[in-house]
VEXDOKE-34667 format. One record per residue: x negated, z negated, y negated of N, C-alpha, C, O, CB in turn. Coordinates in pm, whole numbers, plus 32768, in hexadecimal, padded with zeros to 4 digits. Each point is the difference from the previous one (the first is absolute). Glycine has a CB too. Example, Ala and Ser with C-alpha at 12.3 -4.5 7.8 and 13.67 -1.06 7.14 Angstrom:
REM VEXDOKE-34667
7AD97CF48239805980007F897FA680007F887F987FBE800281257FC58073
7F6680C57F227FAE7FFA7F89804D7FB77F937FCD7FEF7F917FBD80E880AE
***
This chain:
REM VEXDOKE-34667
7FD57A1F901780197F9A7F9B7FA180107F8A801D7FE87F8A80357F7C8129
7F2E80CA7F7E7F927FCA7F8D802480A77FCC800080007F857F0A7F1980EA
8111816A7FC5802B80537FAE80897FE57F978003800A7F867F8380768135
80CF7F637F8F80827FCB7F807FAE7FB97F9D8004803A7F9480DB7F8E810A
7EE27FDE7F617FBE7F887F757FA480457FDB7FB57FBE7FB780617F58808F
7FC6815A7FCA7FA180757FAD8069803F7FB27FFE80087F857F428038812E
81147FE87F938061805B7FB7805B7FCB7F77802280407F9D7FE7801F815C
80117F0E7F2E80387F967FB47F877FF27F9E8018803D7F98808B7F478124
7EFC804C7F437FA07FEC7F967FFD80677F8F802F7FEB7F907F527FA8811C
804780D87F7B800A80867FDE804F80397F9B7FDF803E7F9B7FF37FC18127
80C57FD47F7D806F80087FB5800A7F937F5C801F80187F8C8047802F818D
7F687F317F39801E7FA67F977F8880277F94801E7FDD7F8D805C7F578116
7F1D81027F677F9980247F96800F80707FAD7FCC80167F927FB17F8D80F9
80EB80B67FCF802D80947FAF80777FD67F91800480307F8E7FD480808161
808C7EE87F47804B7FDE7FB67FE57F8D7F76804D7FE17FA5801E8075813E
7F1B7F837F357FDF7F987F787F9080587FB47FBC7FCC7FA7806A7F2780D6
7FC7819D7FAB7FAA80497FCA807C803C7F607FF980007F857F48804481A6
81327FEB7F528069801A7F8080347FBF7FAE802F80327F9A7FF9803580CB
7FD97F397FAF80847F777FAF7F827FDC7F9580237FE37F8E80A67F7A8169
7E9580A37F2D7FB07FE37F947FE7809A7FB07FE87FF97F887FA37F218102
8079814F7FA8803880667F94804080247FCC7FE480417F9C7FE27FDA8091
80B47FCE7FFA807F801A7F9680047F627FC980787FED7FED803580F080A1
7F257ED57F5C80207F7E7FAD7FD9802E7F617F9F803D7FD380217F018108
80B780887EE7800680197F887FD27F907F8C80417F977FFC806780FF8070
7EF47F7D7F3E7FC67F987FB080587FF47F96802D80677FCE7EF07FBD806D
810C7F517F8E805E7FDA7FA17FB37FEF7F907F917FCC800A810C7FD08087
7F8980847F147FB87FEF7F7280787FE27FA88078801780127EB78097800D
808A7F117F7180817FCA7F7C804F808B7FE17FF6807680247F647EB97F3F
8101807D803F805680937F9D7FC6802D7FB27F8A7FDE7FFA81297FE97FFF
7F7580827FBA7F8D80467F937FF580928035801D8038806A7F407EE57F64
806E81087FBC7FB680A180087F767FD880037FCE7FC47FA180D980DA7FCB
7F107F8481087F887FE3800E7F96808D80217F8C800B802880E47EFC8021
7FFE81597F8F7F8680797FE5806580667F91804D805D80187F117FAA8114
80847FC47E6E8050803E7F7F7FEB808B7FC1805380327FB37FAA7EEF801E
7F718128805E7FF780987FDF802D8055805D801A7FF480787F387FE47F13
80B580878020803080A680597F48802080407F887FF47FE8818180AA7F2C
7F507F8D81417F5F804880457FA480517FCC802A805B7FB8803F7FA880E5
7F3B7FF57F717F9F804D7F5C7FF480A080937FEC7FF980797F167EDE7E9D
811681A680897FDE806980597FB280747FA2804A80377FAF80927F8C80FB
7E9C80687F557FC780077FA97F9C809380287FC07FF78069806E7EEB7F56
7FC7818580007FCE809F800A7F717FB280687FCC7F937FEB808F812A7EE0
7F837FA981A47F8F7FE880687F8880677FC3800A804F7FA380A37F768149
7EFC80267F547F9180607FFB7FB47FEE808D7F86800D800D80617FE77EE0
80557FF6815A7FD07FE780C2804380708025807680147FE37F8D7EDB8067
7FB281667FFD7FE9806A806180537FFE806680297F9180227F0A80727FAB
8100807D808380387FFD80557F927FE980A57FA68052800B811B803C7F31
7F487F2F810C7FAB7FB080788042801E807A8079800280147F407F377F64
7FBF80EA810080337FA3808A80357F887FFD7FED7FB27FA47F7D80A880B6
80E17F8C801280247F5780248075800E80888078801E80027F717F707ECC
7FA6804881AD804D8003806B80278095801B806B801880377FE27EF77F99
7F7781388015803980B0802F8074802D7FA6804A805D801E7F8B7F8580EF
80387FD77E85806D80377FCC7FC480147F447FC27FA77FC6810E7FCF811E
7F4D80F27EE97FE27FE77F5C80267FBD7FD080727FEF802A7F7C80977FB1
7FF57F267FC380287F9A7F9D8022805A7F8E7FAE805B80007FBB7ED9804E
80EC80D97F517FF7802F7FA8802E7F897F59806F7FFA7FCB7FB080FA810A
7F6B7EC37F0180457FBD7FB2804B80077FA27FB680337FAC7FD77F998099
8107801D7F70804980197FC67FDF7FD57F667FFB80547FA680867FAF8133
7F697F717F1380257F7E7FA37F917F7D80087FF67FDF8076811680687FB8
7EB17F787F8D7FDF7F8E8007805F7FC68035805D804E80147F1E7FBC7F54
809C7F7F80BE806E7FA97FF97FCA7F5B80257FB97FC5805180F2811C7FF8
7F947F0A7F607FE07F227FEE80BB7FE88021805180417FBF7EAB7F727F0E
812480028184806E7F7A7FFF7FE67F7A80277FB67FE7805F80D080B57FCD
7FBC7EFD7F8680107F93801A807D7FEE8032805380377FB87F147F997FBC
80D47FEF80FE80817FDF801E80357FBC80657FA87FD8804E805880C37F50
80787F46808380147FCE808C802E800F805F80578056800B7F957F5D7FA3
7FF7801580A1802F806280A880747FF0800680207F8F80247F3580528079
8105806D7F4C80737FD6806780437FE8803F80607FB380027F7C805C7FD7
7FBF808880B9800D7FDF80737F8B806180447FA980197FAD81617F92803B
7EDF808F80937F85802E80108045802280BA80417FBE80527EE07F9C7EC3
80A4812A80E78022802E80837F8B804880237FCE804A7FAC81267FC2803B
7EB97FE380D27F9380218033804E807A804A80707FF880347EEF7F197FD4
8053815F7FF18009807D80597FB0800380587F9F7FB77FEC80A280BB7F84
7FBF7FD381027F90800C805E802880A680587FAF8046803D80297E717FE0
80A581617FD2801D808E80388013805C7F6080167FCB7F9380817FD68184
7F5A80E77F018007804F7FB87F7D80397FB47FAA7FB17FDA812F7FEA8033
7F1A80EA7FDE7F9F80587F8E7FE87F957FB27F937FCD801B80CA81257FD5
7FF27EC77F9A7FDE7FB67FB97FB97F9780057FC57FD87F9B80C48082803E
7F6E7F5880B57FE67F9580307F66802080057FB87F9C7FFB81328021807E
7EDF80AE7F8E7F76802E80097FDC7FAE7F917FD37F8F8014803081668050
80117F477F057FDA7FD87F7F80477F777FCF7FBE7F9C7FE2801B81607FF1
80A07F098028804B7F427FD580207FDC80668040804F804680337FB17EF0
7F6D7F718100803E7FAD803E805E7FBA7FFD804E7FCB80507F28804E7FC4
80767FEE7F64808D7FA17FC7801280177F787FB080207FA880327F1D80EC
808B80AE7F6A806780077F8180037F647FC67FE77F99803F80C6813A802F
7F817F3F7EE680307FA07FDF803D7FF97FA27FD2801F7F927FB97FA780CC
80F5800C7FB8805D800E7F837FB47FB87F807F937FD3802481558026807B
7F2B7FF77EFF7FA87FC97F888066800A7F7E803880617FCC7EC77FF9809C
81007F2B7F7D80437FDD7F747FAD7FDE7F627F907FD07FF081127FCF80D2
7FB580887EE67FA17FBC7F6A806F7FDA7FBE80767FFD80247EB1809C7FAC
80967F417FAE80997FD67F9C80507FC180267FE17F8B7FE98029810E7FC8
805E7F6E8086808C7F96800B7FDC7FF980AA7FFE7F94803C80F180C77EE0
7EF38035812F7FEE7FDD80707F8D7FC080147FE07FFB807780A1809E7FBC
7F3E7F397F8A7F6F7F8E804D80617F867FD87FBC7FAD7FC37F0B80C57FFE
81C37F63804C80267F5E7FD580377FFB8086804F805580297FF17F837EBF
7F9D7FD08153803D7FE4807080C87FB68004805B7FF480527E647FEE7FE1
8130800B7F6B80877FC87FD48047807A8006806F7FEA80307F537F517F37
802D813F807D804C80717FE97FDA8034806A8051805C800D7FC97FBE7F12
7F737FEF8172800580528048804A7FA8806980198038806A7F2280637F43
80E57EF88047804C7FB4806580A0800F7FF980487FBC80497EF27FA07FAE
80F180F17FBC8063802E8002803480AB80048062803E7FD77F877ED77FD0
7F92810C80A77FE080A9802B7FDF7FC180907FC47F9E802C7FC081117EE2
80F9800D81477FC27FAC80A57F87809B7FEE801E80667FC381067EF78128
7E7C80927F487FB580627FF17F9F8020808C7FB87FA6802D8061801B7ECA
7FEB80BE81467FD3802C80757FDF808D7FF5803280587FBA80497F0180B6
7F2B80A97FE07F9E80A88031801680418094800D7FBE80677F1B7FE27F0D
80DB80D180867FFB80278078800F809E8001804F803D7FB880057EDC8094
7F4B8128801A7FDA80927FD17FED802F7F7D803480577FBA80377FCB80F0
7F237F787F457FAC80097F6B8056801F7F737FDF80547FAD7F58801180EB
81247F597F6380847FED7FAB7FF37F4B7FF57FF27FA6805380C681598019
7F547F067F1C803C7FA97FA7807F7FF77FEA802F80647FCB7F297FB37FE9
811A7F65806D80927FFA7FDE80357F8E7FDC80277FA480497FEF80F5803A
7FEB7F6F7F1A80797F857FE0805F7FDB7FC3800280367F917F8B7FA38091
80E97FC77FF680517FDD7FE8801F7F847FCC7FBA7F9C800F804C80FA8067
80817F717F3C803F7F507FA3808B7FF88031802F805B80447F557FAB7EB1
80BC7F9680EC80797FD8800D803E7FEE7F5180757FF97FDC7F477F8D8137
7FBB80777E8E7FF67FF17F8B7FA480147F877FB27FAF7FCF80BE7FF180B1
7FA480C37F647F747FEA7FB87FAD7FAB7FCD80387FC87FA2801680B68049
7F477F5C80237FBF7F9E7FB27FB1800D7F7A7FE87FB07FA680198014812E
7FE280C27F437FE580437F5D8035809E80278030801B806E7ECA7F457F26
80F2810E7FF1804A807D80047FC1803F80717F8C7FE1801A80AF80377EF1
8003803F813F7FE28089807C7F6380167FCF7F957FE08034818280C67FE5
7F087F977F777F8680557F967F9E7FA9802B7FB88041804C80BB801A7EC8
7F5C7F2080E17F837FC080207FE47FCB80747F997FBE8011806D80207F31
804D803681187FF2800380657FA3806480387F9F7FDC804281217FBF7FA8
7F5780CF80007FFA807B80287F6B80057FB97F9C7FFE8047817A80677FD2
7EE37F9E7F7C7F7F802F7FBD7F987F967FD77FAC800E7FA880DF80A58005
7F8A7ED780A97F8E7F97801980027FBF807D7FE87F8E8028801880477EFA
802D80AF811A7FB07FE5807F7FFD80848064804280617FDB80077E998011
7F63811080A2800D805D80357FC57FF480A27FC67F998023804080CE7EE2
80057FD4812D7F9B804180857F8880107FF37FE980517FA680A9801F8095
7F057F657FFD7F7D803C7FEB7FD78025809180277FC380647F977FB27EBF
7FF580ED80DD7FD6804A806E7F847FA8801580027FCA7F92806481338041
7F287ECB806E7F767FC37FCF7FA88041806380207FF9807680297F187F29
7F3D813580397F8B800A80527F907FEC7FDF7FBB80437FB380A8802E809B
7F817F227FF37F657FBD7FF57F7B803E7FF57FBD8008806780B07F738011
7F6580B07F1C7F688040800A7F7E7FD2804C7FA68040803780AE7FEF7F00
7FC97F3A80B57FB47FBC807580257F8E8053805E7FB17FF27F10809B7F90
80267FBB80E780227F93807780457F727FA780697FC5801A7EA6809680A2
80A67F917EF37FF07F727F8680BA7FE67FCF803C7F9780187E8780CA7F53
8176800A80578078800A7FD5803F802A8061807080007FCD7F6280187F6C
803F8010813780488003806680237F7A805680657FF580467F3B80EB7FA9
7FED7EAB7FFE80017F858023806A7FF27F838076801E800C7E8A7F9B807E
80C780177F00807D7FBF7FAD807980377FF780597FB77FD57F1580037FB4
80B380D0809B807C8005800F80477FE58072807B7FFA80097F59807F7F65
7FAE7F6E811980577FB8808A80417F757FC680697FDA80337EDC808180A1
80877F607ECE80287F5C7FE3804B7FF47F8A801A7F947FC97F1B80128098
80F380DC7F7180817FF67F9780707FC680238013800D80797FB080A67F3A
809E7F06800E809B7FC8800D8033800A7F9D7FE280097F8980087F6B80FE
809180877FD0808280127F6E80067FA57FB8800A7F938038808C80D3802B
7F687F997F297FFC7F937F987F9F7FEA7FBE80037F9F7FB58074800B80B2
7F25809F7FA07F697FF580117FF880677F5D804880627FED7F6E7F898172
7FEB7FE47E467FF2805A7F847F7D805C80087F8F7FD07FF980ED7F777F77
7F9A812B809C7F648030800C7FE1804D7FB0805180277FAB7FA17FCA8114
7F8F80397F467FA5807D7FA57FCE807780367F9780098040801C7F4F7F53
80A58112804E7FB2807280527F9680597F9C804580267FA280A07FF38109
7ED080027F4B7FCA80A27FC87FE78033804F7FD47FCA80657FD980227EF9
8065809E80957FDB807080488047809C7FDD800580137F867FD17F25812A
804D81107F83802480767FB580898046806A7FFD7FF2807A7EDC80387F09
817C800E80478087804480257FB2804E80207F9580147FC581347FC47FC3
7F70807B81087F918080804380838062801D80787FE87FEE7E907F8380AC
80B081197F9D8071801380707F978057806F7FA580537FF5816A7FC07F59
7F1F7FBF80FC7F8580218072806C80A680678079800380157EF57E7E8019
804381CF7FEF800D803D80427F948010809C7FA47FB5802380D8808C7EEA
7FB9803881367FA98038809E7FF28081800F806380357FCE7FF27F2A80B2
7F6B80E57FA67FD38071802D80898048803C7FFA80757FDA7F067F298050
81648051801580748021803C805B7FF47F8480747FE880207F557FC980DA
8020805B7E7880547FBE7FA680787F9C7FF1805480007FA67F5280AC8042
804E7EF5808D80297F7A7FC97FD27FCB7F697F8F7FF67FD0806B7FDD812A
808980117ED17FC77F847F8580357F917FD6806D7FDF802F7F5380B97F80
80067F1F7FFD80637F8780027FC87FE97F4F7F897FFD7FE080887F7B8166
807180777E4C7FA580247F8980917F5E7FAF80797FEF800F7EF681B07FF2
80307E1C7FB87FF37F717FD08079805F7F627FFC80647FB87EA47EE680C4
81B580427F9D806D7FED7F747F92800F7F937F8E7FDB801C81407F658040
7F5280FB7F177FAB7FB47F9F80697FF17FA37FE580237F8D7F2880338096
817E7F747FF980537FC77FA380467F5F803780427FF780677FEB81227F46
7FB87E757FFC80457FA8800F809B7FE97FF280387F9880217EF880477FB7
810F80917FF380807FF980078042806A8034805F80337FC67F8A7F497F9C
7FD780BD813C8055803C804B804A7FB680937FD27FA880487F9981147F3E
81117F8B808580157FDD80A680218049803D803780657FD37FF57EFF801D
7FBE8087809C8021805E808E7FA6801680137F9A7FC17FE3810B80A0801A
7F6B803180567F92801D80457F9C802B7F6E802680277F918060802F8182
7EB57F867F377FB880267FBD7FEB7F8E7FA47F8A7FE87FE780AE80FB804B
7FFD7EF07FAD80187F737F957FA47FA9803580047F927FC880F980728002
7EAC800680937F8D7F8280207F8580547FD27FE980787FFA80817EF580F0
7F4280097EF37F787FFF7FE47FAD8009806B80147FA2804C801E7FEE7F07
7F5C80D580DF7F9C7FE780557F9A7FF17FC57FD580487FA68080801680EB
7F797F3E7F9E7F8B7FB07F9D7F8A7FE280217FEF7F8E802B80A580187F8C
7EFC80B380407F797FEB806E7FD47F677FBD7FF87FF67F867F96813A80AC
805B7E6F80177FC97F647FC97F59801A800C7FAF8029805481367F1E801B
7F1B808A7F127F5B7FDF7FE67FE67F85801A7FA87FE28050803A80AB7F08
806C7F1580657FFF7F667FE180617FDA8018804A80597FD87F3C7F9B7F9A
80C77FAA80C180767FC280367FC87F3C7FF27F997FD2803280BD8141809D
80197E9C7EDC7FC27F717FBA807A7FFC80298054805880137EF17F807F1E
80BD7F7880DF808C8001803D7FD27F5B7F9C7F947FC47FFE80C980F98145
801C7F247E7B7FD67F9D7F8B801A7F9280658049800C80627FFE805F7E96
7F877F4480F080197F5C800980657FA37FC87FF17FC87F937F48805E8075
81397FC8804C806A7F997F887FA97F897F8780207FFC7F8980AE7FFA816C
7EE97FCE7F337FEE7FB47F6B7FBF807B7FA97FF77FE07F897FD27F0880D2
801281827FBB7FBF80557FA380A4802F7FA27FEC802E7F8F7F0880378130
81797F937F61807580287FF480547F987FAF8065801E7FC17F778067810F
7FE67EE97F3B80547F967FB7800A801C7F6580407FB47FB87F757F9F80F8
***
């Protein structure tokens, strides 16, 4: 008996672990992150990190919003990002317009769909995307465990593409208006701010 009500407990703590991670934060309408992502010539070195080279590509600054956010834990990749996150600007940071996008991830793909458009394909497409994310430190690896959808944040850090000794690689978009394959950003995080709704009123 007292094993079943272990097993039952267990269960009920694994399951309010998920329902409080995938919960989605509501914020007003509006465009509440109105620039293009600043992506800007580097002068940072190619680095260790985790046994694998870093090779930095790009500065890179975005402001934007989550749209949705998927945790990895199997795969090569899963070494360096844990998680993905879709990310909107411009028309896609209005929640009024992403509530009429059904929008989902899976095998580090970005997809979505309308019944109608709510503004043109074109900005769809090129204000928003996939992001690959890997945490440079313990510090930003915490704030990106407590990210949510709906949530407006601040990343800097730099587009990489990291390779291995066995020549695996994995090498970061540096165009905002591509799609398919290759079309995501991998984005080593320096700083990760996750705004505050009254900072947003």
């Amino acid at each position: 008996m007292l094993r079943w009500l272990l097993v039952f407990l267990f269960g009920l703590f694994v399951f309010k672990l998920i329902i409080s991670g995938e919960q989605a934060l509501s914020l007003q309408a509006g465009v509440l992150a109105a620039n293009e992502p600043l992506q800007t010539k580097t002068t940072l070195q190619p680095f260790e990190f985790r046994s694998y080279e870093i090779t930095p590509l790009a500065d890179f600054n975005i402001q934007a919003k989550v749209l949705a956010r998927r945790d990895y834990r199997f795969g090569r990749e899963a070494d360096l990002s844990p998680t993905d996150l879709a990310l909107g600007w411009g028309q896609m940071s209005d929640q009024s317009v992403v509530d009429q996008i059904k929008i989902r991830q899976s095998g580090r793909w970005y997809r979505w769909s309308v019944e109608s458009y709510p503004i043109p394909q074109q900005q769809i497409e090129q204000q928003s995307a996939n992001m690959h994310m890997i945490p440079a430190t313990r510090r930003v690896a915490k704030a990106l465990k407590s990210v949510k959808v709906g949530e407006i944040i601040t990343i800097d850090g730099s587009l990489v593409m990291a390779s291995a000794n066995d020549g695996w690689r994995w090498r970061s978009s540096m165009r905002r208006d591509d799609t398919g394959a290759g079309a995501c950003e991998l984005i080593l995080i320096d700083s990760l701010t996750i705004q505050p709704p009254t900072a947003l009123n």
